[in-house]
TORLUM-10455 format. One line per field, with one value per residue (C-alpha): x, y, z; chain; residue number from 1; residue in one letter. Coordinates in steps of 0.05 Angstrom, whole numbers, plus 5000, padded with zeros to 4 digits. Layout:
REM residues N
c1 = X:...
c2 = Y:...
c3 = Z:...
unit = A:...
pos = NUM:...
code = A:...
//
This chain:
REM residues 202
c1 = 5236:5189:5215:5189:5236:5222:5146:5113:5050:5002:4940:4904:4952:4989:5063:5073:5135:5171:5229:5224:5267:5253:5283:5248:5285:5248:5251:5264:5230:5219:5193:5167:5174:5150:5110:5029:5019:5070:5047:5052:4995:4992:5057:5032:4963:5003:5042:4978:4954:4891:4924:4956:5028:5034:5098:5145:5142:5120:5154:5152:5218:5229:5168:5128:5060:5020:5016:4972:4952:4903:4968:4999:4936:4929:5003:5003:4954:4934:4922:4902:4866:4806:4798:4751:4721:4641:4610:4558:4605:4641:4714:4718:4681:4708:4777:4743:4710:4784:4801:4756:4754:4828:4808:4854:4792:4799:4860:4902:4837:4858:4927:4907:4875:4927:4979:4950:4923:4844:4834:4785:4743:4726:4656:4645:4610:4654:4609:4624:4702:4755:4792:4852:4816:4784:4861:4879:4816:4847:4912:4899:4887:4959:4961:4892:4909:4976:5013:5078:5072:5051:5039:5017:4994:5013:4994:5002:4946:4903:4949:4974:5041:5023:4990:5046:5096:5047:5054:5121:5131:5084:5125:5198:5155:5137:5208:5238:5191:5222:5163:5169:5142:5130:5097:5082:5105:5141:5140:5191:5178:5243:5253:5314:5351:5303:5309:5281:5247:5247:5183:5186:5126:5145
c2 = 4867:4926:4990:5061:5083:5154:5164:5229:5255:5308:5335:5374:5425:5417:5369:5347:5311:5279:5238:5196:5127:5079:4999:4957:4890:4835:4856:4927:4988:5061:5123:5180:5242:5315:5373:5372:5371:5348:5281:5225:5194:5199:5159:5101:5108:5103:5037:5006:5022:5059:5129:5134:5166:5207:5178:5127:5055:5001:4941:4871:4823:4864:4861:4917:4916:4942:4875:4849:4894:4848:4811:4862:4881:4806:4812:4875:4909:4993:5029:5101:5151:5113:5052:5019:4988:4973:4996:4946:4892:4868:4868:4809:4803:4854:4822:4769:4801:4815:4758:4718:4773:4741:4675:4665:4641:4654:4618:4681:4720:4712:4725:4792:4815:4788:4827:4895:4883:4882:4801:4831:4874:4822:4819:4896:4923:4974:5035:5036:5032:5096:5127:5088:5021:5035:5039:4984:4946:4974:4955:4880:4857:4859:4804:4769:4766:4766:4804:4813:4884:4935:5015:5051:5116:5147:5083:5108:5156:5154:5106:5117:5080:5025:5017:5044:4989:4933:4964:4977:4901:4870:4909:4881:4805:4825:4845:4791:4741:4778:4825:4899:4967:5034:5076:5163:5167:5222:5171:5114:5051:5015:5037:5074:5028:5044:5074:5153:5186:5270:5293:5366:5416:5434
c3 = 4807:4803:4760:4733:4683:4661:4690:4673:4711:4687:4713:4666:4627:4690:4694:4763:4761:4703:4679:4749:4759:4812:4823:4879:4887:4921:5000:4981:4993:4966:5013:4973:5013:4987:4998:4984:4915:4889:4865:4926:4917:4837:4835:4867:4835:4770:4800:4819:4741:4777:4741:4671:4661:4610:4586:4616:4629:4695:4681:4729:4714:4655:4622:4613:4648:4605:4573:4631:4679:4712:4721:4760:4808:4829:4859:4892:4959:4943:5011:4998:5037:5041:5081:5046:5104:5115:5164:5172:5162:5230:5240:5223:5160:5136:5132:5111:5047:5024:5035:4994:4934:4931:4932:4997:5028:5115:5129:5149:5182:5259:5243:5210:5271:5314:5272:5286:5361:5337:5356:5412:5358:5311:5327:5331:5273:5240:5236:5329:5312:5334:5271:5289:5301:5235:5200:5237:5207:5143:5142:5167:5091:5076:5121:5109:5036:5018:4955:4936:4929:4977:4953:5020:5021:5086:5123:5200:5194:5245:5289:5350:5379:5386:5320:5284:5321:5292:5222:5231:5252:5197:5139:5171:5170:5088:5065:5103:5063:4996:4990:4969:4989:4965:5022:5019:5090:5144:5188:5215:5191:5199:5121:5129:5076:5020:4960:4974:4924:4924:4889:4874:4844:4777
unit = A:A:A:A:A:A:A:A:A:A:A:A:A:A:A:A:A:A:A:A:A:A:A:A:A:A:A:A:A:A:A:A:A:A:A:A:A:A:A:A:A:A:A:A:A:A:A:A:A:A:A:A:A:A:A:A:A:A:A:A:A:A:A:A:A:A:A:A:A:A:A:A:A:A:A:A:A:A:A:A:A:A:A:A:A:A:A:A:A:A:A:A:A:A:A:A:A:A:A:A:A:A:A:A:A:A:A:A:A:A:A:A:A:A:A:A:A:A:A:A:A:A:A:A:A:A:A:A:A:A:A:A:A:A:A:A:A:A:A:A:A:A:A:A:A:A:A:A:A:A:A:A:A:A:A:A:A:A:A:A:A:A:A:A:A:A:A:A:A:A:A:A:A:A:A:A:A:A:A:A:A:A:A:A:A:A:A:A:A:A:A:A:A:A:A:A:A:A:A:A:A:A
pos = 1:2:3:4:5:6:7:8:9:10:11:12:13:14:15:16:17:18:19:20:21:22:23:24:25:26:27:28:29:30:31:32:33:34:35:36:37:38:39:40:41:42:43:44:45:46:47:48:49:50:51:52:53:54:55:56:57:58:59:60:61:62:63:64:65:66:67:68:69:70:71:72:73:74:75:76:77:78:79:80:81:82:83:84:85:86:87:88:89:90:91:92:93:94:95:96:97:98:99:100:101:102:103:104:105:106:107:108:109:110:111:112:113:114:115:116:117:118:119:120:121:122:123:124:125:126:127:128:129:130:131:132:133:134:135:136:137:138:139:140:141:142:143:144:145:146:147:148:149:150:151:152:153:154:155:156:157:158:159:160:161:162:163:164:165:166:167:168:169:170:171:172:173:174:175:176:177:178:179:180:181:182:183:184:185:186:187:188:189:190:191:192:193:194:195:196:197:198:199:200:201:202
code = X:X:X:X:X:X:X:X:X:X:X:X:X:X:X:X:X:X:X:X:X:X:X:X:X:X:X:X:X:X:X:X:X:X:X:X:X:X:X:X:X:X:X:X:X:X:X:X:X:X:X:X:X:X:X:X:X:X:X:X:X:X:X:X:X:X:X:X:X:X:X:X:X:X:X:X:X:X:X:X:X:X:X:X:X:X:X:X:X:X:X:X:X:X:X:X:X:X:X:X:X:X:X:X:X:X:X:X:X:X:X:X:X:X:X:X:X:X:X:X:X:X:X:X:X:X:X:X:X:X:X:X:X:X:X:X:X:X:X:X:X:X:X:X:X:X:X:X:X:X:X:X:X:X:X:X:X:X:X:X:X:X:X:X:X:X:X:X:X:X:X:X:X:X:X:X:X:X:X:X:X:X:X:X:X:X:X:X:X:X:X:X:X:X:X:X:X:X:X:X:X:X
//
């Protein structure tokens, strides 16, 4: 069980939201939905400890994770903005690099690229790859190396369709498998049963 009971965010002199409440149960889900700005992708840079609250607590089976925050990074996959994917590095070895950094060695590699239609790439350097090839690329670690937890910051960028099917597919696969998921989407990802969260400018 992942909860936020009463997280504050401030940037600067500035309080973006505050007093904010969430429960994800194992195969559960939250969508955060809002205008620009109004604190998205703060929210799950303060789950994935890479942002400070200003007040409020993160707590994992009760226990607040504060008490081992390495802990809580080893269980759980950050996808922001940036892909994080080298372009000098192949396809493949770049799935293969996150892999290994999580000691789940290259036993789930071809079904990564398998999972998000890229099994024909996996020898193309990055740096020749389309935007939504690159996402793809991108997104195939939360198969390659598995967590429990997945915080997805508007994930389908970049993908087309088809791409957004395979995502959509590969989340249903993780919640059915007891994962959880909170995603900054406007898109349909077969979420429709999970808890939404309404972030407002203050």
């Amino acid at each position: 069980m992942f909860q936020g009971r009463g997280i504050v965010c401030e940037r600067g002199e500035r309080r973006i939201f505050s007093n904010l409440d969430f429960t994800i149960a194992p195969g559960g889900a939250a969508v955060l939905r809002g205008p620009n700005g109004c604190g998205k992708t703060s929210l799950l840079r303060i789950a994935a400890t890479l942002l400070r609250a200003a007040d409020g607590q993160l707590k994992w089976d009760g226990g607040d994770i504060s008490e081992d925050i390495e802990a809580h990074r080893a269980r759980l996959h950050f996808i922001g903005h940036q892909d994080a994917v080298k372009g000098a590095l192949t396809v493949r070895e770049n799935i293969a690099l996150w892999a290994n950094i999580r000691g789940d060695g290259e036993g789930r590699i071809d079904a990564a690229l398998a999972a998000f239609d890229i099994s024909h790439l996996g020898d193309t350097p990055a740096q020749y790859l389309s935007a939504g090839q690159h996402r793809r690329t991108a997104l195939a670690r939360l198969v390659a190396s598995p967590a429990i937890l997945w915080l997805l910051d508007e994930p389908t960028v970049s993908l087309d369709a088809d791409g957004t099917a395979c995502l959509q597919r590969v989340i249903a696969d993780h919640r059915a498998a007891r994962g959880m998921v909170m995603a900054a989407t406007h898109i349909e990802l077969g979420l429709d049963d999970a808890e939404l969260l309404r972030l407002k400018p203050q």
